[in-house]
C-alpha positions in Angstrom: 14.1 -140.2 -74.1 12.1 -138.7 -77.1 11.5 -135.1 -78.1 9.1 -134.9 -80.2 10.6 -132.0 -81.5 13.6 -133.5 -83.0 11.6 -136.1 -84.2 9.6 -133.2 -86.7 13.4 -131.5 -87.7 14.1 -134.8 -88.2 11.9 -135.6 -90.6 11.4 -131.9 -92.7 14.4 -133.0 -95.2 11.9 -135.5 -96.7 8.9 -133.7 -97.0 8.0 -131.8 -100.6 8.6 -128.4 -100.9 5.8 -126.8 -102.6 2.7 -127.8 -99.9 0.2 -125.7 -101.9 0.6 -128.2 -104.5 -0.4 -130.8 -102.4 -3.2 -129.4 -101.3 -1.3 -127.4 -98.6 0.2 -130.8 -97.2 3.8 -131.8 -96.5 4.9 -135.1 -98.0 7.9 -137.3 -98.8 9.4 -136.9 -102.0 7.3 -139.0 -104.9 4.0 -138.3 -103.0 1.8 -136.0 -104.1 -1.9 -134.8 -102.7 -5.2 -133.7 -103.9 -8.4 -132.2 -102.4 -10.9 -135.0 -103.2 -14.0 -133.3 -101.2 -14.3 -130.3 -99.1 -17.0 -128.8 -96.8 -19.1 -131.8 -96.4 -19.5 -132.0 -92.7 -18.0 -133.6 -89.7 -16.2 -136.4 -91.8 -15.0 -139.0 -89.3 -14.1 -142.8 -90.7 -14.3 -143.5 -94.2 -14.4 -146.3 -96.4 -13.9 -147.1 -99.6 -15.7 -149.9 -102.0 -13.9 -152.0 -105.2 -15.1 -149.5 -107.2 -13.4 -146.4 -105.5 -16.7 -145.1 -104.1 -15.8 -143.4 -101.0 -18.1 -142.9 -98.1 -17.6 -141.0 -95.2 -19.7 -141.1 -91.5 -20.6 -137.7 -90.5 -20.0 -136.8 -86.7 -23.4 -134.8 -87.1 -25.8 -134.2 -90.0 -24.1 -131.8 -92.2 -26.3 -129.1 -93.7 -28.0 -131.1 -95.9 -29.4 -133.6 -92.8 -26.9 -136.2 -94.1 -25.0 -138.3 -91.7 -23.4 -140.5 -94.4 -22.0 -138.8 -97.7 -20.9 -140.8 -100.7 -18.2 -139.4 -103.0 -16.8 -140.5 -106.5 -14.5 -139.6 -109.0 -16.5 -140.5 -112.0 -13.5 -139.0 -114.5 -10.2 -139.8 -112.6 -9.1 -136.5 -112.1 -8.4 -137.0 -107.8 -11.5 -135.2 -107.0 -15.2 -136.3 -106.0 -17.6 -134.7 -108.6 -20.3 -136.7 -107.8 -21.6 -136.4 -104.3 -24.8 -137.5 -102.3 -25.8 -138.7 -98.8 -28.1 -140.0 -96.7 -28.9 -140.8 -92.8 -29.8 -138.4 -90.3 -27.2 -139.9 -87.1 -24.2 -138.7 -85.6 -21.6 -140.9 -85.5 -17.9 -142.0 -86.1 -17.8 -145.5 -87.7 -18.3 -146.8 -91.5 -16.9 -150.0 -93.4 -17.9 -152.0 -96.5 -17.3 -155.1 -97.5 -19.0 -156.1 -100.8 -22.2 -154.4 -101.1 -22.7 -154.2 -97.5 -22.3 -150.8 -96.0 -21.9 -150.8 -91.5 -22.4 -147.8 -89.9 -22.2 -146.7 -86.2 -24.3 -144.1 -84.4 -23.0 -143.7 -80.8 -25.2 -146.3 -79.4 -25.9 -148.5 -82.4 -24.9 -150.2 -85.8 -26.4 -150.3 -88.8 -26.0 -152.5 -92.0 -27.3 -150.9 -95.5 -26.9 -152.8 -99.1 -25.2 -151.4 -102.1 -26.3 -152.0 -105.8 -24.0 -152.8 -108.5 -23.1 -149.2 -109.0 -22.7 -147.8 -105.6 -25.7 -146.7 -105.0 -27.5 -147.1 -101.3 -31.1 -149.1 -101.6 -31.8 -148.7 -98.3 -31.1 -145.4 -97.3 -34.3 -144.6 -94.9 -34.4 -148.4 -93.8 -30.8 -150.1 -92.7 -31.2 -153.0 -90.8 -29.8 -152.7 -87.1 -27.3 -155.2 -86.5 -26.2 -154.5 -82.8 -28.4 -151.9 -80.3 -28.6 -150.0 -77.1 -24.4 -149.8 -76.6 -23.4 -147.5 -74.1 -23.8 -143.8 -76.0 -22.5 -141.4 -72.2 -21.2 -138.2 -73.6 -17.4 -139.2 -72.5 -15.9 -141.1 -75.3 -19.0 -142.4 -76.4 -18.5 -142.4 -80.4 -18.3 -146.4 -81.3 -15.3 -147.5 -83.9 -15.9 -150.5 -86.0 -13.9 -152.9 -88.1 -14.6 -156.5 -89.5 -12.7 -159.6 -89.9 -12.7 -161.8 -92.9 -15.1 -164.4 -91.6 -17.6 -161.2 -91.2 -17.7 -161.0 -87.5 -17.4 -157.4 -86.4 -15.6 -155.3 -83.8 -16.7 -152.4 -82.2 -15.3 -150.4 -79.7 -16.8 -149.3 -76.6 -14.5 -146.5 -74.9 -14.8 -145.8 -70.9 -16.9 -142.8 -69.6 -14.2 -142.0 -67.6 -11.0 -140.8 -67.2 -9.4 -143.4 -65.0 -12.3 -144.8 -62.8 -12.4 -142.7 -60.3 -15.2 -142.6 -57.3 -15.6 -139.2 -58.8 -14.8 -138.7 -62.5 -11.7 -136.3 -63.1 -12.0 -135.1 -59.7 -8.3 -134.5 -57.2 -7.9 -136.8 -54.7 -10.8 -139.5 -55.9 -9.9 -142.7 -55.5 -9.5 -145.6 -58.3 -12.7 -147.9 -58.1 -11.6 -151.4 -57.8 -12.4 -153.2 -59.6 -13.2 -151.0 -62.1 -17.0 -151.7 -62.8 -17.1 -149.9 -66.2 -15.1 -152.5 -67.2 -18.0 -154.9 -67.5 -19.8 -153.5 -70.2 -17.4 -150.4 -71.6 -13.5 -149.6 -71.7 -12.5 -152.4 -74.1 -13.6 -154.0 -77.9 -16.9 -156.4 -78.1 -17.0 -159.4 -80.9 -20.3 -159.8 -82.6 -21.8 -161.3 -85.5 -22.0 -158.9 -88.9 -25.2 -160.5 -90.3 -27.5 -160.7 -87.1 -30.1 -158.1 -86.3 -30.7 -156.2 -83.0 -28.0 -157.9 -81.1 -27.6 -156.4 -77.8 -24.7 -157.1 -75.4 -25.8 -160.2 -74.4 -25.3 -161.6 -77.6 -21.4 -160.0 -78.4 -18.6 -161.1 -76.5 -16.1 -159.0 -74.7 -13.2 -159.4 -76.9 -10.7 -157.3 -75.6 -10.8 -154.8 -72.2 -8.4 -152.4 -70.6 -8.4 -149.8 -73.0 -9.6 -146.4 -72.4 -10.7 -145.6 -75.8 -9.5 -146.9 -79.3 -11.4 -144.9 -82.0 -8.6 -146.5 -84.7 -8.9 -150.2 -85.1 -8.1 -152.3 -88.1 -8.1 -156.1 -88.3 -4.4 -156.9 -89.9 -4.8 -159.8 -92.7 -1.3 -161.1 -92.5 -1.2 -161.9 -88.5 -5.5 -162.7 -88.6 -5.7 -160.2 -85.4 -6.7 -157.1 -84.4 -5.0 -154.4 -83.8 -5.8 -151.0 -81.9 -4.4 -147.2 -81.3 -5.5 -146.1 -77.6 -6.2 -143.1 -76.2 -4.5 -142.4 -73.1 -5.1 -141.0 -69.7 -5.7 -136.8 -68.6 -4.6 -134.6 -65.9 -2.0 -136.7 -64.2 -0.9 -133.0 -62.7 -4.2 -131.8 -62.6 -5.3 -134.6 -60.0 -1.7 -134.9 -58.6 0.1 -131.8 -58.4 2.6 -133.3 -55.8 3.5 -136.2 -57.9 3.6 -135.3 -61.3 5.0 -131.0 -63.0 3.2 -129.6 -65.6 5.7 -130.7 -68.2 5.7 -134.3 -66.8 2.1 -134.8 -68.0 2.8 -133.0 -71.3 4.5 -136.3 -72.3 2.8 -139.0 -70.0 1.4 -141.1 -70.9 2.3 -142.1 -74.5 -0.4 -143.1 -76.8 -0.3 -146.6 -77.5 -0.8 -149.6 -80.0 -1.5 -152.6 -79.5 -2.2 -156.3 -81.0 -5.2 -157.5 -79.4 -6.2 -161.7 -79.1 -9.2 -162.6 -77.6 -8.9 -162.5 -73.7 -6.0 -160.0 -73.9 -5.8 -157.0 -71.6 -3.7 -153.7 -71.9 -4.3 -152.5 -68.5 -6.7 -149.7 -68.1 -7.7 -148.1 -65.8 -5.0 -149.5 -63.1 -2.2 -148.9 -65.1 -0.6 -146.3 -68.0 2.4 -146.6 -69.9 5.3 -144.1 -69.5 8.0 -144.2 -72.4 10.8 -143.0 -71.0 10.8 -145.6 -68.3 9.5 -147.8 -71.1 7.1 -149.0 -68.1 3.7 -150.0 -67.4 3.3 -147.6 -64.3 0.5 -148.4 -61.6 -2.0 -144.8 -61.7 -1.9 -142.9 -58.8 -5.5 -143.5 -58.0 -4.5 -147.2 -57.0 -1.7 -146.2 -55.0 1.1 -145.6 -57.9 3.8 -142.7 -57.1 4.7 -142.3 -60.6 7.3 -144.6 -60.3 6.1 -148.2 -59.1 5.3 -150.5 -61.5 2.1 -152.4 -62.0 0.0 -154.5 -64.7 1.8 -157.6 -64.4 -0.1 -159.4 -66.7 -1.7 -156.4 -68.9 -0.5 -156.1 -72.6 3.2 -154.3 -73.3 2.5 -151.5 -76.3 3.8 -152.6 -79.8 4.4 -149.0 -80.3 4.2 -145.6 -77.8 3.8 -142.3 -79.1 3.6 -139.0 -77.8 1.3 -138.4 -75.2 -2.3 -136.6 -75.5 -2.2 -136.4 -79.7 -5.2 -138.6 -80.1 -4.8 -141.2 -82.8 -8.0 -141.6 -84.6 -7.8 -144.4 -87.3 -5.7 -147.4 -88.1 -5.3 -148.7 -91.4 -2.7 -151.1 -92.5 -1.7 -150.5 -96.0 -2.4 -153.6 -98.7 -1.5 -152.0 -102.4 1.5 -151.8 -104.0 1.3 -148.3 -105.7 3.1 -146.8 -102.6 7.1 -147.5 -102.0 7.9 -151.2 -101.2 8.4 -149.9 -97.1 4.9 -149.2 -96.6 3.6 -152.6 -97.5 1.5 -154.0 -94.7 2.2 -150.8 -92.6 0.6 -149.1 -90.4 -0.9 -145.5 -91.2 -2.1 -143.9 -88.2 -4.1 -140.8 -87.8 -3.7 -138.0 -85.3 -6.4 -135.1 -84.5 -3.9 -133.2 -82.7 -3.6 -132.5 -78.7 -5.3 -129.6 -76.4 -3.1 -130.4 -73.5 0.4 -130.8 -74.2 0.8 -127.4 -72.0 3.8 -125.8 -71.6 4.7 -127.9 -74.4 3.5 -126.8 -77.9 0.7 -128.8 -78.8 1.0 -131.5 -81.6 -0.5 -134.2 -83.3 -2.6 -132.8 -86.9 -0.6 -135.4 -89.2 -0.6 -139.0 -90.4 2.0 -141.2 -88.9 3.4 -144.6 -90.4 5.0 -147.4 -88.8 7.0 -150.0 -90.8 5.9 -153.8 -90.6 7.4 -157.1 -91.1 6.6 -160.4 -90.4 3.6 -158.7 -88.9 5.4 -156.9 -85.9 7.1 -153.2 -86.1 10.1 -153.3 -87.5 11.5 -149.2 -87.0 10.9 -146.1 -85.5 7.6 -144.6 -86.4 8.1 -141.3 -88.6 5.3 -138.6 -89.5 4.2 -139.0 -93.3 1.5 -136.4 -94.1 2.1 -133.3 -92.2 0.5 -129.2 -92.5 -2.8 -130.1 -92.0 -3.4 -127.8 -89.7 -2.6 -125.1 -91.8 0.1 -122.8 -92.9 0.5 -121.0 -89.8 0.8 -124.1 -88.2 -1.9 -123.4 -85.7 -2.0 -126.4 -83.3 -5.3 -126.2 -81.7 -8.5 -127.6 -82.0 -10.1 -124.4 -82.9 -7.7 -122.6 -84.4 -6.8 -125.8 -86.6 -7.1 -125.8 -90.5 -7.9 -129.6 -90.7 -7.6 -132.3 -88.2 -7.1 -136.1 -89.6 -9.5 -138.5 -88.6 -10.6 -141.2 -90.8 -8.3 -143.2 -93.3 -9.3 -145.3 -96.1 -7.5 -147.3 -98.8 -8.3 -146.9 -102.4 -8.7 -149.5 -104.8 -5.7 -148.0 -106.7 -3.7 -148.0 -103.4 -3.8 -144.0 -103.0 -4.6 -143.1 -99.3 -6.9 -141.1 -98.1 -7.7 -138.9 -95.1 -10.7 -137.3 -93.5 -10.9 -134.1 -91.7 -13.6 -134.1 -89.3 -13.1 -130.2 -88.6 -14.4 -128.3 -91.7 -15.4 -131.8 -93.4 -12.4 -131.9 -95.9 -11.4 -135.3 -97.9 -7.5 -135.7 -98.6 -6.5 -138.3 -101.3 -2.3 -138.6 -101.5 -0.9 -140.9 -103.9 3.0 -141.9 -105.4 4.3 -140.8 -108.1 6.0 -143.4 -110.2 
């Protein structure tokens, strides 16, 4: 059984002592941070072009009505001087490849073209690639990634909790089968150079997942690979089944490798990691201890419950150590409902790869984020990672979607 916990003293002999130098973040030794942007809205995903252009899709229109901002570093010095923007959407989801730009509102997904330099030539006019997605308040912001071949993957998280007749209500009973799953709760396929595709014309890639905001398609295996959200209130709706401190750590957030067909389970099942179980919910008859999900996905990796991961991004450079090659850097906003437990999450995690498979424990890399009174809470939060990009260079960096801060860490050889 894990503690989270230990797993934090565990990992404090590693990180760099002075955080103020590192732009009040806690590192490994070697690594060192800088404040590439600050204050420029909602920053969710980011992106990052050849050139090391950075863009970042706004949440909401910052104050200057942008939705998209675009950051560079003209003289090298790890900070964006040079900073403009664009759009007038809410949203979470941004990629480039070439000069093409994607973008996601929460129903939509937009394509925009690049010039030579950077510079967006279609900034009032993108074309719409996919339209009319599910956009309900619950989980509604849509994640994208694209494959080699340019097809693209968006995700399309439940608006729900875990199906119930009655949304997040005690006693409701699981709907079965679960009719959100026909059109939400899982990733569609579609194709990245079509216009105003509507469901019709994607394919359901992947289903069972509740929500995976981080998504990244992984090179080396050609697959996709996803961070899930998992379930709420497990006390809340089942006081007799499950303590309060029971559902501080159930049920683990989870990754998984996704092929086309593939299943992890949601809603009829969660995973618990200290039975290292998939576990039938208690809303189609589970008691907490009976297994289900026979043939839903296993996790390739459970972490701790509630902590939201937020972005995926397997790392390709080779200005990092040699142990972080084709790893996994995942993103954590940070939990609200870890109660009587502290709350956690508000770092970037990494889990070691080889042969395209975990090979270790996952460890916390970039830790402090939410300040220097450690204030683990939404609100009360300094900065909350979100969005995680790869530069050109192979320095990382990290988006804070709370007051709109850009981190860029990079090794020190």
């Amino acid at each position: 059984m894990y503690k989270l916990s230990n797993l934090l003293l565990a990992c404090v002999f590693v990180f760099s002592v002075n955080a103020q130098e590192n732009a009040g973040l806690r590192l490994p030794a070697g690594f060192s941070a800088t404040l590439f942007a600050d204050q420029i809205g909602a920053a969710r995903h980011i992106t990052i072009n050849d050139k090391g252009i950075l863009f970042a899709k706004l949440n909401y229109p910052n104050k200057a009505g942008q939705s998209i901002v675009r950051m560079e570093d003209a003289n090298g010095d790890g900070i964006a001087e040079k900073q403009s923007g664009w759009g007038k959407y809410g949203g979470t989801g941004i990629y480039v490849k070439g000069n093409q730009l994607y973008a996601s509102s929460d129903d939509a997904v937009y394509l925009y073209q690049l010039d030579a330099n950077g510079e967006v030539t279609n900034p009032t006019a993108p074309k719409t690639i996919i339209q009319n997605l599910h956009s309900r308040r619950q989980h509604a912001s849509k994640s994208i990634t694209l494959d080699p071949q340019g097809n693209i993957y968006v995700n399309i998280g439940a608006y729900s909790n875990a199906c119930q007749e009655k949304d997040r209500s005690v006693g409701s009973k699981g709907m079965m089968p679960c009719p959100i799953l026909d059109s939400a709760g899982g990733v569609w396929k579609f194709d990245g150079s079509k216009e105003n595709q509507s469901y019709a014309e994607g394919k359901r890639y992947a289903t069972g997942l509740r929500n995976v905001i981080g998504l990244d398609w992984n090179n080396q295996t050609n697959s996709l690979f996803v961070t899930q959200h998992g379930r709420d209130q497990l006390n809340t709706f089942y006081p007799t089944m499950y303590t309060d401190a029971q559902n501080a750590e159930l049920p683990a957030e989870t990754m998984y490798e996704m092929k086309e067909g593939d299943d992890a389970g949601w809603p009829y099942v969660y995973y618990d990691p200290f039975q290292k179980k998939k576990i039938l919910s208690p809303e189609y008859g589970g008691d907490g201890k009976l297994e289900g999900g026979k043939n839903a996905l296993n996790p390739l990796v459970a972490f701790p419950a509630h902590m939201a991961p937020m972005a995926l991004l397997f790392y390709k450079g080779n200005q990092f150590p040699a142990k972080y090659k084709e790893g996994a850097f995942i993103s954590f906003h940070g939990s609200w409902n870890r109660a009587p437990l502290p709350q956690e999450g508000y770092f970037v995690a990494f889990v070691p790869f080889k042969n395209g498979k975990p090979s270790g424990e996952w460890e916390i890399f970039a830790n402090g984020f939410a300040g220097a009174d450690n204030n683990k809470s939404p609100r009360a939060a300094k900065a909350r990672p979100c969005g995680l990009a790869e530069g050109p260079d192979g320095s990382l960096y990290v988006s804070d979607d709370s007051k709109g801060a850009i981190f860029k860490i990079s090794f020190n050889k």
